[in-house]
C-alpha positions in Angstrom: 114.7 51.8 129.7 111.0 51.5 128.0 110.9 53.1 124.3 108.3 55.6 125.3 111.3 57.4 127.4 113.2 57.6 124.2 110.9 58.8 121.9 110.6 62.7 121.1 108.0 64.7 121.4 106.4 66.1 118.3 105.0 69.3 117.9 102.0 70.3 116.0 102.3 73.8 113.5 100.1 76.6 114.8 96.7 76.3 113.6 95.2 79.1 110.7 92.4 79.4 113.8 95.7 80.8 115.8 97.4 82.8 113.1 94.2 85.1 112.9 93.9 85.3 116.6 97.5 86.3 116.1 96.8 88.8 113.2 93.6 90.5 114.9 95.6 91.1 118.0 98.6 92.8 116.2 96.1 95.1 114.5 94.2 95.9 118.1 96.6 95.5 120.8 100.0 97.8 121.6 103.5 95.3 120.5 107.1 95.5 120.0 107.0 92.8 117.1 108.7 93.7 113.9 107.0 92.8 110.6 109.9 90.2 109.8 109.2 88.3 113.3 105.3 88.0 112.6 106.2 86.8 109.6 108.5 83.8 111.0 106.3 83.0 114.1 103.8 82.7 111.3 105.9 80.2 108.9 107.8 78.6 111.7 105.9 78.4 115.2 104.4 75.5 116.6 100.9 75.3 118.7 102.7 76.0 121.8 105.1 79.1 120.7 101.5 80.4 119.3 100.1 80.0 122.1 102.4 81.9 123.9 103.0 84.9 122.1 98.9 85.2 122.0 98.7 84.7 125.7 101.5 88.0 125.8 99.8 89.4 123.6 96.2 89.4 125.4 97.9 91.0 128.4 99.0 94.0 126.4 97.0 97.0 126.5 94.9 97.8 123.5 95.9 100.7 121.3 94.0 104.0 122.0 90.9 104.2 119.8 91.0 107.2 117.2 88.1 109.9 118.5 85.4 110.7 115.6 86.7 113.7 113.6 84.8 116.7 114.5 83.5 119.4 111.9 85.6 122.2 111.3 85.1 125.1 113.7 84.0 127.1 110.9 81.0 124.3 110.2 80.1 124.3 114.0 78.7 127.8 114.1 75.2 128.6 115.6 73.2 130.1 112.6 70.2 130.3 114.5 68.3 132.1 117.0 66.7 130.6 120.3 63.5 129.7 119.0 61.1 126.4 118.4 61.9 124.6 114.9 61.3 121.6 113.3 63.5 119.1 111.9 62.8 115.7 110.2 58.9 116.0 111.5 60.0 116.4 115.3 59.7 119.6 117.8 63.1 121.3 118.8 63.2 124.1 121.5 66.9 126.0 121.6 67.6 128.4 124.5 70.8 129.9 124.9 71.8 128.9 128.6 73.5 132.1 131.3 76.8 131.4 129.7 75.8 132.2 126.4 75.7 127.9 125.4 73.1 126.7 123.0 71.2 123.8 124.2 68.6 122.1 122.2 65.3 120.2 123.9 62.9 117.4 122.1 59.7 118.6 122.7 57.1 115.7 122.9 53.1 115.8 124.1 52.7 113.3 127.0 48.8 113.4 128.0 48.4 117.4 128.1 52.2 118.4 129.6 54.9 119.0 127.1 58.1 117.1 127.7 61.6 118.2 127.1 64.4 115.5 126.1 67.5 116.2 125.6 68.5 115.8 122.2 70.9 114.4 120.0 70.8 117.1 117.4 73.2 120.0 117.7 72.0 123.8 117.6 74.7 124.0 114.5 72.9 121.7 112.8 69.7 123.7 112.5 69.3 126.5 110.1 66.8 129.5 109.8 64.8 127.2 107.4 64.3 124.7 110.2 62.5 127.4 112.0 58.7 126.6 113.0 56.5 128.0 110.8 52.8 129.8 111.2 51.2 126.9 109.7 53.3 124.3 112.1 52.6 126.6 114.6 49.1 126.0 114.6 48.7 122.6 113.8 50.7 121.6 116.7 48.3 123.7 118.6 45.1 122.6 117.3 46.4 119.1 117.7 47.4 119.1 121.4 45.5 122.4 122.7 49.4 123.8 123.8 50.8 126.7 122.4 54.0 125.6 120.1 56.0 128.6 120.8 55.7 128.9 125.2 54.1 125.5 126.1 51.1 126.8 127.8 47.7 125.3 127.8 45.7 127.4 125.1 42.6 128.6 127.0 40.8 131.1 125.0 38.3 130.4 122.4 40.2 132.3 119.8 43.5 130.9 120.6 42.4 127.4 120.5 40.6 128.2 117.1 44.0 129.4 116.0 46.4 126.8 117.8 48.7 129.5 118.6 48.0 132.3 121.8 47.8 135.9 120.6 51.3 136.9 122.4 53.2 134.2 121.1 51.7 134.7 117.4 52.4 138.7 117.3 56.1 138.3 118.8 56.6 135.2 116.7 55.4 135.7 113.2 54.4 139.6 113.7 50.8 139.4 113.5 
């Protein structure tokens, strides 16, 4: 018989490059292993014991993610009314929708049409301070040549001078 026959087999330890593998799938992936277990497979296991509890433990489903905490209910109520405001130097529009939802719009000047976006601000997170005001109002109009309050193309001479159309400025800001 040739010596080679004879001879055992040694077995490498698990690699630290392993035992993190191993520790980073504990923390993300679902497992029945008991603290005292991960802590022998982690003193005691060879490269190819390693292996194989990772490769089990890569077929395990991951654990469910946590879902961002939501404000309180209380912190999540509309204090405005549907309106144009103005919020960290950009154009809102809110409308309340047919069933009564708030929905929010980006407005933005493309050429001469306005554009609506859908943003990623919340109507709660707008307050009656955020409302557009007079002075906005008109700047925005003398800038594009639009109304800021309906969107329309101003047209007459005094409007354009003012930036804001007569209806929109007396059932806006009372004037």
């Amino acid at each position: 018989m040739p010596a080679t026959a004879n001879a055992t087999k040694t077995v490498s330890p698990a690699t630290d490059r392993q035992k993190e593998l191993l520790d980073r799938l504990l923390v993300e992936r679902v497992h029945q292993l008991s603290e005292e277990s991960v802590a022998l497979l982690k003193s005691k296991a060879n490269r190819r014991d390693m292996s194989a509890v990772i490769d089990s433990l890569l077929r395990q489903p991951k654990k469910p993610t946590p879902r961002p905490a939501q404000p309180p209910v209380q912190s999540r109520v509309v204090t405005v009314q549907p309106g144009v405001y103005k919020k960290d130097g950009e154009i809102y529009e809110i409308k309340r929708s047919r069933e009564g939802v708030y929905r929010v719009k980006q407005i933005r000047v493309v050429g001469k049409k306005v554009v609506r976006y859908g943003a990623l601000v919340r109507p709660w997170q707008f307050t009656p301070a955020d409302r557009i005001t007079e002075d906005d109002a008109s700047g925005f109009g003398k800038q594009y040549g639009i109304c800021a309050i309906c969107f329309r193309l101003l047209s007459d001479l005094e409007s354009v001078r003012l930036g804001i159309g007569p209806v929109c400025r007396k059932k806006y800001f009372g004037r």
